[in-house]
N, C-alpha and C positions, 0 to 999 in steps of 0.2 A: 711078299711077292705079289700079292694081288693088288698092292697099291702100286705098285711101281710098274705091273701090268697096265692098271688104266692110264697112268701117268705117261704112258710111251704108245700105248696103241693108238697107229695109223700113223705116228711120226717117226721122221729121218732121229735116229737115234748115232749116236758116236759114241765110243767105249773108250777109254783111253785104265790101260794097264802098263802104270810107271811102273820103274825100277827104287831100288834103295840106294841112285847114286851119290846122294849127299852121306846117308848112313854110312856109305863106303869111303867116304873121302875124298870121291872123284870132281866135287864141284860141292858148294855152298849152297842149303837152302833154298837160299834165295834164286842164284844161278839155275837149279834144277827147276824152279816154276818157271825163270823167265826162259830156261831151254823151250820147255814143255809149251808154253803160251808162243813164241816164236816159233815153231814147230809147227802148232796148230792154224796158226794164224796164215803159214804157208799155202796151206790145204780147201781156205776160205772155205769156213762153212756156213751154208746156204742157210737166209732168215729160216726161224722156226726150229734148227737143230737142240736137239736135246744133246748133253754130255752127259753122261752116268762114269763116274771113275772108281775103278776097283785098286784102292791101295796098295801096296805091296804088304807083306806078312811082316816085316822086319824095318816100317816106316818109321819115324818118329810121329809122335802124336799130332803136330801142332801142323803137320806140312798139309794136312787134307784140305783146313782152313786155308794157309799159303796158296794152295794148287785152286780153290775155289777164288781167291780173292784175283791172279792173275787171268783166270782165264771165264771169271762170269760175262765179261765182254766182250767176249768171242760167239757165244750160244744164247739162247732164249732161258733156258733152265739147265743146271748144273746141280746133281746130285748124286751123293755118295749111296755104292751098294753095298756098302759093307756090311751094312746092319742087317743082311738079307741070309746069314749064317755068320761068318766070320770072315777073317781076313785069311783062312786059312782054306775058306770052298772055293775048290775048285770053278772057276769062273765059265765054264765052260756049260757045266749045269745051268747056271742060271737065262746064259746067251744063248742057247736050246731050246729054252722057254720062251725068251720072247721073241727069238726069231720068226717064227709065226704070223707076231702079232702087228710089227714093226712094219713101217711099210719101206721103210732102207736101213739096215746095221753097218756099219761101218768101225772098225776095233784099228786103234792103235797104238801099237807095242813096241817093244823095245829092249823084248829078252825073249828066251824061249818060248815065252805065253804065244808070239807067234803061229807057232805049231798049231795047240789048239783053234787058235782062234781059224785059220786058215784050212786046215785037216779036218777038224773036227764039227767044227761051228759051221764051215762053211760060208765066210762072212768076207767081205774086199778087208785084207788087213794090209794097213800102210808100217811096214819095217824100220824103224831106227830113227833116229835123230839126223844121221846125213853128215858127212864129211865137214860142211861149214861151221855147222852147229855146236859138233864132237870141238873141233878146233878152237871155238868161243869159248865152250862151257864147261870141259874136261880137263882136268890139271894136264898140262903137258906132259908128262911123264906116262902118262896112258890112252895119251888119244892115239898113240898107231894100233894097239892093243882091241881097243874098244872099237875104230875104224875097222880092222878087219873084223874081228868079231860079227858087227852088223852086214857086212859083204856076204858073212858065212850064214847069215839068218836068213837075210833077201833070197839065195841061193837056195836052199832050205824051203822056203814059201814059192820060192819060182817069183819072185816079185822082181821086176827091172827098176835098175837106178832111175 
């Protein structure tokens, strides 16, 4: 923690907590980074942003590389917190910590981690992937499914389309 402490204080940090859509069969691998880097790249983040991405519990192994390789061009530094307990801590802990220290956090999600990040953390958190996106990258047979779902997150976080 105290490395990832200095590595972030006084900089605009981003959080990004994916989901296990490929694990679920909702979109490919591949598709799920290039969602997530199209996503991100919407949001245009300002030179010098830091990403720190928190896995999901139930990832495939190889996608953290995939997720760092789409989206290093996006951010200044891109690095994984997993190793800060497990894939299983509560993320919420650790963005309490450095909220403090950060001189802007910004968390974006895409499942109930929401909640926390929003309630709990207290942090601007950006909701969902977006109707476009869902549409691109989601096997059709679940993008209405998965479109309201994030309508009901937004709602949830009080967050406007």
């Amino acid at each position: 923690m105290d490395d990832i402490r200095r590595k972030t204080k006084g900089r605009t940090v981003w959080v990004l907590l994916g989901s296990n859509f490929s694990e679920q069969g909702l979109m490919t691998p591949e598709g799920e980074a290039f969602a997530y880097r199209d996503w991100i790249r919407g949001m245009n983040p300002e030179p010098g942003t830091v990403l720190l991405i928190k896995s999901h519990p139930r990832d495939n192994r190889g996608k953290l590389e995939l997720l760092n390789k789409h989206l290093e061009s996006l951010f200044e530094e891109v690095w994984s917190i997993d190793s800060l307990g497990s894939p299983y801590m509560p993320i919420e802990t650790i963005l309490l910590d450095l909220r403090s220290i950060v001189r802007e956090m910004r968390c974006l999600t895409v499942s109930t981690a929401c909640l926390g990040t929003h309630y709990v953390v207290e942090s601007k958190t950006e909701v969902g992937l977006g109707e476009n996106l869902v549409s691109k990258y989601i096997v059709e047979n679940m993008q209405k499914q998965r479109i309201q779902h994030e309508q009901i997150l937004r709602k949830l976080c009080l967050v406007k389309n």
